[in-house]
N, CA, C and O atoms as a CHARMM CRD file, in Angstrom:
* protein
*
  272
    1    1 UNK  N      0.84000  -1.17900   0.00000 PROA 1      0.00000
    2    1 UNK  CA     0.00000   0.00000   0.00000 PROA 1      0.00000
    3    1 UNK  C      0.89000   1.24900   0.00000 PROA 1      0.00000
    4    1 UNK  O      1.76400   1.41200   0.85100 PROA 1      0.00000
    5    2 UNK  N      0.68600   1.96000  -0.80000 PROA 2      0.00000
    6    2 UNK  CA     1.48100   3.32700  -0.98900 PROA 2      0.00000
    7    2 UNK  C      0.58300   4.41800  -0.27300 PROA 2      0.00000
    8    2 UNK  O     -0.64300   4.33400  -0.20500 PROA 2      0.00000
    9    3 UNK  N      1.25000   5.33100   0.19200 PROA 3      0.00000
   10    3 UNK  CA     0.67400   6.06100   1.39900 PROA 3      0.00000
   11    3 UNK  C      0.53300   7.47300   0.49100 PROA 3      0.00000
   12    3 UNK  O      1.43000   7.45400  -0.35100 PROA 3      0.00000
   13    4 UNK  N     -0.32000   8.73900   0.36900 PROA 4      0.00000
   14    4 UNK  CA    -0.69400   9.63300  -0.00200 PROA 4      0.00000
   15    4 UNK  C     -0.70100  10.79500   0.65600 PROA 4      0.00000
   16    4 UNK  O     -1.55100  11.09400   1.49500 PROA 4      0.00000
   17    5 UNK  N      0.45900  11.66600   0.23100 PROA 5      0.00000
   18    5 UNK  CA     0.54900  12.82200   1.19100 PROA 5      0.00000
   19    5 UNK  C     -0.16800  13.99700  -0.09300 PROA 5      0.00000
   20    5 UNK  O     -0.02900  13.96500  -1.31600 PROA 5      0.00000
   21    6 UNK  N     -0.90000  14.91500   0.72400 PROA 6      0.00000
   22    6 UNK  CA    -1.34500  15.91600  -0.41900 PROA 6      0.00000
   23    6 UNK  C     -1.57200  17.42600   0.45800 PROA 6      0.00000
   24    6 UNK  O     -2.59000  18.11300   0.53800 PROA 6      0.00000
   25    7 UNK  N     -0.53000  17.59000   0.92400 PROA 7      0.00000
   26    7 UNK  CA    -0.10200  18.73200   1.15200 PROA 7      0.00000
   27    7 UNK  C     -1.12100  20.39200   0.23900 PROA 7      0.00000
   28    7 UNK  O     -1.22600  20.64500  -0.96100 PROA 7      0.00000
   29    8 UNK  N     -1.62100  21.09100   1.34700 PROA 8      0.00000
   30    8 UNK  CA    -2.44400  22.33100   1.01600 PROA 8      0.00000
   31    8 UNK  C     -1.65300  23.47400   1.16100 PROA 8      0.00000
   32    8 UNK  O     -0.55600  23.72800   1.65800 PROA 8      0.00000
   33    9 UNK  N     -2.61700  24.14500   0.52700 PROA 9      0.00000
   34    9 UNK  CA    -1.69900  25.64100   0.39800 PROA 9      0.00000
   35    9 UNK  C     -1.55200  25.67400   1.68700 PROA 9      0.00000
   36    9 UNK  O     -0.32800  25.73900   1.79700 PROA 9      0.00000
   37   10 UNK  N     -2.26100  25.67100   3.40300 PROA 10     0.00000
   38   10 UNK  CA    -1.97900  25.78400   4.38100 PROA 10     0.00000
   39   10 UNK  C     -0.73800  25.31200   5.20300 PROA 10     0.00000
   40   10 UNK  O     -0.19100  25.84300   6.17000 PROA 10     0.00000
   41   11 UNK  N     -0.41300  23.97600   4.42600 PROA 11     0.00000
   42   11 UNK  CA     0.60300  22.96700   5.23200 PROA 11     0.00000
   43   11 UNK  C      1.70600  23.14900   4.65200 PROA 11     0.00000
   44   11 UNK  O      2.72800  22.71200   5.18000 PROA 11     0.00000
   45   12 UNK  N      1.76500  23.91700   3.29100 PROA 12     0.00000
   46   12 UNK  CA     2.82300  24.34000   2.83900 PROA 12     0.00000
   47   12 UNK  C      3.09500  25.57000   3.46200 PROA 12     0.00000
   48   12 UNK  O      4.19200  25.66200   4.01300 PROA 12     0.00000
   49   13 UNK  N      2.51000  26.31500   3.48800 PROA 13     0.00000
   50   13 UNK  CA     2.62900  27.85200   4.48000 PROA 13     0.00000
   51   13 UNK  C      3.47400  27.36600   5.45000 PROA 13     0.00000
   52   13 UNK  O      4.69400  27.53200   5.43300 PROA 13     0.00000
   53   14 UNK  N      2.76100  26.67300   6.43500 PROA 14     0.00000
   54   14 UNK  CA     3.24200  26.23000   7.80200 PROA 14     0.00000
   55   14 UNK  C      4.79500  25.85000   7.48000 PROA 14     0.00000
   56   14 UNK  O      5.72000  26.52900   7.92700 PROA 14     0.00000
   57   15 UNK  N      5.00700  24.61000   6.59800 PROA 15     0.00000
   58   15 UNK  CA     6.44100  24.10700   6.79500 PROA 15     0.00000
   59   15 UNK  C      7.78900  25.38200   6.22000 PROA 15     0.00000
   60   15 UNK  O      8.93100  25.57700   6.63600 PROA 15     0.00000
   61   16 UNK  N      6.97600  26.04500   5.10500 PROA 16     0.00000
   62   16 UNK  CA     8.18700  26.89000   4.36500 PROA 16     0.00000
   63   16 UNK  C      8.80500  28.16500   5.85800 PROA 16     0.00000
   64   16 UNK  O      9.88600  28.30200   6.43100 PROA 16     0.00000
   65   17 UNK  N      7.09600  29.03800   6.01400 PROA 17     0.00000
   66   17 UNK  CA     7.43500  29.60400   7.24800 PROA 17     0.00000
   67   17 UNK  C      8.44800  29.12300   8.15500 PROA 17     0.00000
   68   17 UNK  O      9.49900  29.73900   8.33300 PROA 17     0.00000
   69   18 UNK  N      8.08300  27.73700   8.89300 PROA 18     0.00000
   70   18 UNK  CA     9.03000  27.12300  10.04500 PROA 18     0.00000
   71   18 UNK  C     10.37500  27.27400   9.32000 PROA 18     0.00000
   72   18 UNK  O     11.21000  27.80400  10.05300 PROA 18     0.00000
   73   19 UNK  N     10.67200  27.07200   8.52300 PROA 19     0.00000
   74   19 UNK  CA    12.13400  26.35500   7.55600 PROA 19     0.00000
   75   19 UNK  C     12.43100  28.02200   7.62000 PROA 19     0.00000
   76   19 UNK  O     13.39200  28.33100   8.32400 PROA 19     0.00000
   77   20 UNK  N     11.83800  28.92200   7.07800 PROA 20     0.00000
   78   20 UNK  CA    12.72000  30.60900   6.65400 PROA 20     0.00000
   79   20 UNK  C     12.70400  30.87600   7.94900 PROA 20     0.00000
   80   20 UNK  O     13.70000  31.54400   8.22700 PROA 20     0.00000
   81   21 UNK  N     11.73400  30.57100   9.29100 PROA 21     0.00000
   82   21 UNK  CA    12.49900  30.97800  10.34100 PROA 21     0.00000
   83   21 UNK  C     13.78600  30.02200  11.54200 PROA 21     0.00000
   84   21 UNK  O     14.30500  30.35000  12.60900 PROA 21     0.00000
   85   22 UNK  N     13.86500  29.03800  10.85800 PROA 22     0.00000
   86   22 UNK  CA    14.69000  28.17500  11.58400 PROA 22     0.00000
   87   22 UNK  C     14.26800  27.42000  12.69400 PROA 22     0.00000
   88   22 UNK  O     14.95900  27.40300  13.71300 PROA 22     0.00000
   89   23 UNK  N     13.33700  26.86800  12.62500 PROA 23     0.00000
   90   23 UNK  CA    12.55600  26.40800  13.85800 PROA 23     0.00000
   91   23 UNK  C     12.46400  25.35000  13.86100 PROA 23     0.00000
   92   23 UNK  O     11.74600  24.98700  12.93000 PROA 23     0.00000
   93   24 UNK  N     12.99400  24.18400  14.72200 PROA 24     0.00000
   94   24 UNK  CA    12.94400  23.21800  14.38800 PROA 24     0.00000
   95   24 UNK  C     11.36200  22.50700  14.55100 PROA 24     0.00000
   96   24 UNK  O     10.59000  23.28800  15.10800 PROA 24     0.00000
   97   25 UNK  N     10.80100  21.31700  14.21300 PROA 25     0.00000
   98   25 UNK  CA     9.99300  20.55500  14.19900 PROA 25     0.00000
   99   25 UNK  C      9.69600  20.91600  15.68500 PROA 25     0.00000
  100   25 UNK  O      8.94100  21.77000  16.15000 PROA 25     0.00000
  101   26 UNK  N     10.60100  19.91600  16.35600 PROA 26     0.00000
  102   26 UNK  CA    10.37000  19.84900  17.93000 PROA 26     0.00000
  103   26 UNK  C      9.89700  20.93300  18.54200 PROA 26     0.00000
  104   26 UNK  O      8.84700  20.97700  19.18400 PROA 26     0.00000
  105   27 UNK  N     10.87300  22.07800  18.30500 PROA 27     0.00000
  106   27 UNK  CA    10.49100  23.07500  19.06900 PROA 27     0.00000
  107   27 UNK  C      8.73700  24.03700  18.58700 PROA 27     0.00000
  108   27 UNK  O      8.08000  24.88400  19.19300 PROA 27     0.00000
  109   28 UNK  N      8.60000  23.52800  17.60300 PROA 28     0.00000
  110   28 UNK  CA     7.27800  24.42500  16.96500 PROA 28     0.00000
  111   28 UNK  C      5.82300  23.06100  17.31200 PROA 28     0.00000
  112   28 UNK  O      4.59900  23.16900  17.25700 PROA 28     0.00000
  113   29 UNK  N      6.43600  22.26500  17.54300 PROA 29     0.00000
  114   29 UNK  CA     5.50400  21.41800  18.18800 PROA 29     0.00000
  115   29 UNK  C      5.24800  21.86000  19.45800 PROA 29     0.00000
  116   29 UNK  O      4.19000  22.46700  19.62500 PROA 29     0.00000
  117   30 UNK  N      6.13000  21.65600  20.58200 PROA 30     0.00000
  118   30 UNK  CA     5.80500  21.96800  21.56100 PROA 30     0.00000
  119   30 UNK  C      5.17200  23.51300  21.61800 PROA 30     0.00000
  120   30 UNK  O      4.19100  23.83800  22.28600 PROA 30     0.00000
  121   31 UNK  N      5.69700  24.09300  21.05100 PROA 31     0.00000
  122   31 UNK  CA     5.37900  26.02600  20.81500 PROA 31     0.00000
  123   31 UNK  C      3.48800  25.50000  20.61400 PROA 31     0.00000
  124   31 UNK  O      2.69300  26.16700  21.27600 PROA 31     0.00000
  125   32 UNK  N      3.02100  24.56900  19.88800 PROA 32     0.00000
  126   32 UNK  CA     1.82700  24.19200  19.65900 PROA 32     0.00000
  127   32 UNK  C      0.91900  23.63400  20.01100 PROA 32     0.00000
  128   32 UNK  O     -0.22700  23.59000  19.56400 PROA 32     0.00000
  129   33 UNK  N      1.63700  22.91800  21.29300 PROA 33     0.00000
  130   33 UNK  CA     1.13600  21.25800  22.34200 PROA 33     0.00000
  131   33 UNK  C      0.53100  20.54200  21.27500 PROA 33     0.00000
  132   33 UNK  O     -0.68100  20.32500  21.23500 PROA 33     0.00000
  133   34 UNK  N      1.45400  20.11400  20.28400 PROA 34     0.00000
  134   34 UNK  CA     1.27300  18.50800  19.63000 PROA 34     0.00000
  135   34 UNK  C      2.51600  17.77300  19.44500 PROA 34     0.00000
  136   34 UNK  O      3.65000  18.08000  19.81100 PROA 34     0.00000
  137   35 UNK  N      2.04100  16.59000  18.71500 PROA 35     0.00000
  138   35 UNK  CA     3.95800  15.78700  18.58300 PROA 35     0.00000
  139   35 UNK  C      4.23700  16.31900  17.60800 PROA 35     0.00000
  140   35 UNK  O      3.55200  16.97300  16.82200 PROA 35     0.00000
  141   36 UNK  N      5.45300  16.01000  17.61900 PROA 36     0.00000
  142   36 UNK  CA     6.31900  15.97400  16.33900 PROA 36     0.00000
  143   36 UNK  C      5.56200  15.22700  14.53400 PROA 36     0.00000
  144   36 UNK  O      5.40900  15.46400  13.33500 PROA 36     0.00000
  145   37 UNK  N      5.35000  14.29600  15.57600 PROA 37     0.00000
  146   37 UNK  CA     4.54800  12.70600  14.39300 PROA 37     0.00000
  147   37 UNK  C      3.48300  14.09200  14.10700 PROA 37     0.00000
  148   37 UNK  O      3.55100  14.69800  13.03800 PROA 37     0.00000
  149   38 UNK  N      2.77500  14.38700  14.90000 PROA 38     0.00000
  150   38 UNK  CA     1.28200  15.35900  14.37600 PROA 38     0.00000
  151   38 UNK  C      1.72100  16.37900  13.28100 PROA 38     0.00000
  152   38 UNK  O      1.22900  16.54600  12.16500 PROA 38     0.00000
  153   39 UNK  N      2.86300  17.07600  13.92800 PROA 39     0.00000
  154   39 UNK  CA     3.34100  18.36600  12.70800 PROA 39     0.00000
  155   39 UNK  C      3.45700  18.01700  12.04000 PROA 39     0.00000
  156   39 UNK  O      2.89800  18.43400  11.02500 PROA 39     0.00000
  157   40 UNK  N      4.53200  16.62600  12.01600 PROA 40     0.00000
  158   40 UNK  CA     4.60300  15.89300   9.97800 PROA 40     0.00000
  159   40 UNK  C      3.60800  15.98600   9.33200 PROA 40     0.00000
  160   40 UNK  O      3.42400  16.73800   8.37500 PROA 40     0.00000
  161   41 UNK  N      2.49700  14.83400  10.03800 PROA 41     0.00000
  162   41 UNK  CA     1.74000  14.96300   9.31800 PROA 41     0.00000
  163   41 UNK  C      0.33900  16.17300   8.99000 PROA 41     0.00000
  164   41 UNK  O     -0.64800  16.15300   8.25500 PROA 41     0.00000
  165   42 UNK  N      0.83200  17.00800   9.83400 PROA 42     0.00000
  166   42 UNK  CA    -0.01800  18.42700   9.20600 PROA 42     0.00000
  167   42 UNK  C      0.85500  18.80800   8.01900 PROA 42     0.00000
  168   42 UNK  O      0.41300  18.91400   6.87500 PROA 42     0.00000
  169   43 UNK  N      2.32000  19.03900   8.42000 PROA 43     0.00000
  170   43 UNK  CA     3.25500  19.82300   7.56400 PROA 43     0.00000
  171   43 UNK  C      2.82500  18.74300   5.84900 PROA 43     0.00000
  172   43 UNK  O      2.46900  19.32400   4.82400 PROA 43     0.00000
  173   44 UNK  N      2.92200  17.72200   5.90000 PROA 44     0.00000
  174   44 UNK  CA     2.93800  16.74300   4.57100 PROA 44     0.00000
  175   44 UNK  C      1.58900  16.31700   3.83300 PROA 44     0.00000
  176   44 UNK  O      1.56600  15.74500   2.74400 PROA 44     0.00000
  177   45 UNK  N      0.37600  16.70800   4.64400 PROA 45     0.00000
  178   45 UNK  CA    -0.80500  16.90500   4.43700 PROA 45     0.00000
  179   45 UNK  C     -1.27700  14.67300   4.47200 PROA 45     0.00000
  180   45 UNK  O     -1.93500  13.81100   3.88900 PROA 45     0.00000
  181   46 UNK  N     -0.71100  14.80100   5.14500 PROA 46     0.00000
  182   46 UNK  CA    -1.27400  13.16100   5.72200 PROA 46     0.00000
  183   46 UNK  C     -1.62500  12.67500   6.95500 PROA 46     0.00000
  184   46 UNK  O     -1.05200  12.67900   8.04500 PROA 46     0.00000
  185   47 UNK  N     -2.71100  12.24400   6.55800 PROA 47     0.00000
  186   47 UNK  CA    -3.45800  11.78100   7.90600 PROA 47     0.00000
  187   47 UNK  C     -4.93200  12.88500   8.10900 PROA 47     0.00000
  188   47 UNK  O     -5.35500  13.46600   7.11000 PROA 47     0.00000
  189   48 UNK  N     -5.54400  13.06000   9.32400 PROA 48     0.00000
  190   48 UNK  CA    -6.51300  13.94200   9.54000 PROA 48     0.00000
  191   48 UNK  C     -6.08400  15.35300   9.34800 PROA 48     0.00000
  192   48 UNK  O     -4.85400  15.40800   9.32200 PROA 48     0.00000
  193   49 UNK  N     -6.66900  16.55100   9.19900 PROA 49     0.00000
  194   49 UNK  CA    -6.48300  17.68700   9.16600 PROA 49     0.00000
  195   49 UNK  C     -6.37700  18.08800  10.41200 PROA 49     0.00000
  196   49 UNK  O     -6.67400  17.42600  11.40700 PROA 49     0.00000
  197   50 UNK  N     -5.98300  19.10000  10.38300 PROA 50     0.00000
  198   50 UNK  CA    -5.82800  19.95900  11.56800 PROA 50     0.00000
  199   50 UNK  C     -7.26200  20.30900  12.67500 PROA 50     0.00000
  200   50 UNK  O     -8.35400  20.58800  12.18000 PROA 50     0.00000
  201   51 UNK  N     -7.11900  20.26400  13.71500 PROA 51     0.00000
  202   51 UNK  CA    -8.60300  20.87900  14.51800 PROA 51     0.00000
  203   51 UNK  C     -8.49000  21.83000  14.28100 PROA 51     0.00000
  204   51 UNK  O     -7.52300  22.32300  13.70000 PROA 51     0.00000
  205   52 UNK  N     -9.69300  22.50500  14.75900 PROA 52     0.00000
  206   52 UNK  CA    -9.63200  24.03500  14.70400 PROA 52     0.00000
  207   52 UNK  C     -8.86100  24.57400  15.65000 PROA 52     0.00000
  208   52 UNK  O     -8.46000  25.69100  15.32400 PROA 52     0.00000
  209   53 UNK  N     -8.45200  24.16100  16.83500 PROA 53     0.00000
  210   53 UNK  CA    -7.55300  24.48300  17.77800 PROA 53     0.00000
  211   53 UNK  C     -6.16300  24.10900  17.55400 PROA 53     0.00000
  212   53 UNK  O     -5.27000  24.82300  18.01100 PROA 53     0.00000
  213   54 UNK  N     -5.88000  22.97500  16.84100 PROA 54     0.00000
  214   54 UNK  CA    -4.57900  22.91200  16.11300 PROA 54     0.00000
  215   54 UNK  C     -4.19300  24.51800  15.07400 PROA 54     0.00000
  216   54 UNK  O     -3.32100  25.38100  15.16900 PROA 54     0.00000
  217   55 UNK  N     -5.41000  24.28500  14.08500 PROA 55     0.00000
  218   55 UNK  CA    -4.95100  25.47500  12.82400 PROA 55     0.00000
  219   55 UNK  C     -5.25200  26.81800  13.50800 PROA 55     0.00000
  220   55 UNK  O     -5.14600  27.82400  12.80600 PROA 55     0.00000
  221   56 UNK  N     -5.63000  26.95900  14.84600 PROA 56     0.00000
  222   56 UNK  CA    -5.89100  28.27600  15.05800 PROA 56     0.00000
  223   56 UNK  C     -4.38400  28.13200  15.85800 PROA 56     0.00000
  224   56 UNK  O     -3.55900  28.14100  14.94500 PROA 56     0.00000
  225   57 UNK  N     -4.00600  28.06400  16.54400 PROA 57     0.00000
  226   57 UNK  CA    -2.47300  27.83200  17.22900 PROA 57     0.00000
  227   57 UNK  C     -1.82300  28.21700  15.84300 PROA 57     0.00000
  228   57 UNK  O     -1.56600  29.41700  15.74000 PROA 57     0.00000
  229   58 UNK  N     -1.53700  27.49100  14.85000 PROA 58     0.00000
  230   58 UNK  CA    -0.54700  27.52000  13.73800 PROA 58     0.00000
  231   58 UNK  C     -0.70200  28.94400  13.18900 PROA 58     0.00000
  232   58 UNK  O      0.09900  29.87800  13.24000 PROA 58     0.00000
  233   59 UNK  N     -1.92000  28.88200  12.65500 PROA 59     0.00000
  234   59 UNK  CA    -2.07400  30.45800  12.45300 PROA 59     0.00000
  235   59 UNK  C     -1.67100  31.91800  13.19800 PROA 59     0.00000
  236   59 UNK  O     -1.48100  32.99900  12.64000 PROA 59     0.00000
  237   60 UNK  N     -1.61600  31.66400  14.35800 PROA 60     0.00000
  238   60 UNK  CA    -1.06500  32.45500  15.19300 PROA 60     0.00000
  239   60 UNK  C      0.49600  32.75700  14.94000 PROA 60     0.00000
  240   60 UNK  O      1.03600  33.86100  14.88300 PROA 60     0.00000
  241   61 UNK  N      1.11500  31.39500  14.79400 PROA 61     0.00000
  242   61 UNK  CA     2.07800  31.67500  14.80300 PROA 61     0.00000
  243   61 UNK  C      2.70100  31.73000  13.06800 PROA 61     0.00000
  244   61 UNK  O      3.89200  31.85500  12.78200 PROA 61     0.00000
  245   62 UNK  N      2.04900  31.65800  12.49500 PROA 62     0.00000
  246   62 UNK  CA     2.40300  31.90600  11.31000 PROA 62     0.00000
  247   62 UNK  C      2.36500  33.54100  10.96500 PROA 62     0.00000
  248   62 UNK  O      3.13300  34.07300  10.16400 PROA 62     0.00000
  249   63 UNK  N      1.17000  34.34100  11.83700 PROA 63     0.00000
  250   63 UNK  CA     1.03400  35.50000  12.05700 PROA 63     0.00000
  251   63 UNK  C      2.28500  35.91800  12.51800 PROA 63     0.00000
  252   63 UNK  O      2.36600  37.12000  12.26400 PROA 63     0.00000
  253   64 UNK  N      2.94400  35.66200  12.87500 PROA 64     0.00000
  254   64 UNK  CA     3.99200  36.20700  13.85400 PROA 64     0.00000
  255   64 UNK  C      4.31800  35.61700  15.46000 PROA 64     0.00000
  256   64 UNK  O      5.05900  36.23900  16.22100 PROA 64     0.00000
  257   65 UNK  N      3.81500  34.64800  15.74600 PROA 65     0.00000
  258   65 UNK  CA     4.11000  34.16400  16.83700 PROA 65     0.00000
  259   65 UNK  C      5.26300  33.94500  17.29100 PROA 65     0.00000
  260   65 UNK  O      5.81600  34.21600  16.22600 PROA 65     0.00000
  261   66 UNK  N      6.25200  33.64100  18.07300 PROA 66     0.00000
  262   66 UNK  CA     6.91900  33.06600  18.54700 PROA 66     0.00000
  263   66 UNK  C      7.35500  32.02800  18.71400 PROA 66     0.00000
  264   66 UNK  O      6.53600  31.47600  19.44800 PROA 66     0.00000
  265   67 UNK  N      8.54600  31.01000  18.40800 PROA 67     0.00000
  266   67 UNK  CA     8.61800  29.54500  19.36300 PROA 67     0.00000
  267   67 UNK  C     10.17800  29.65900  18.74500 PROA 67     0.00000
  268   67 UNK  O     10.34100  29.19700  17.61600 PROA 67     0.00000
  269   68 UNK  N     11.13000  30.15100  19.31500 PROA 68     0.00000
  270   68 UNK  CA    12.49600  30.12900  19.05700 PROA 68     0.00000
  271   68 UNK  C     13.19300  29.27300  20.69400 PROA 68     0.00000
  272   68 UNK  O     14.40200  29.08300  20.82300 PROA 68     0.00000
C-alpha cells in the first residue's frame, strides 16, 4: 500500500514559514502542544487535518508568533 501525502496551500505555508524561520519541528511542536509525528503529518498533508484548535495555534504563529 502506498501512502498519499497531499499537502495544502496551508501545510505548505506552515512548513516553508518554520524552515525561513529556523525552527525546528520539535520546538514548533511543543510552541503548539502537539507531537512531532502530528506536525509531519499536518506539515505533509497526511493523515486527519488539523482541529480548529490545532490550525488556530498555527495560524497564530504563522502570524507572527513566537517559538524560538
Amino acid at each position: 500500500m502506498r501512502l498519499k501525502f497531499n499537502p495544502t496551500p496551508f501545510s505548505e505555508s506552515l512548513r516553508a514559514t518554520r524552515e525561513a524561520r529556523k525552527v525546528s519541528m520539535r520546538t514548533l511542536a511543543l510552541h503548539i502542544g502537539v507531537s512531532v509525528c502530528r506536525l509531519s503529518e499536518i506539515e505533509r498533508g497526511f493523515g486527519e487535518a488539523p482541529t480548529p484548535e490545532e490550525e488556530k495555534k498555527i495560524r497564530e504563529w504563522i502570524g507572527g508568533g513566537n517559538a524560538e
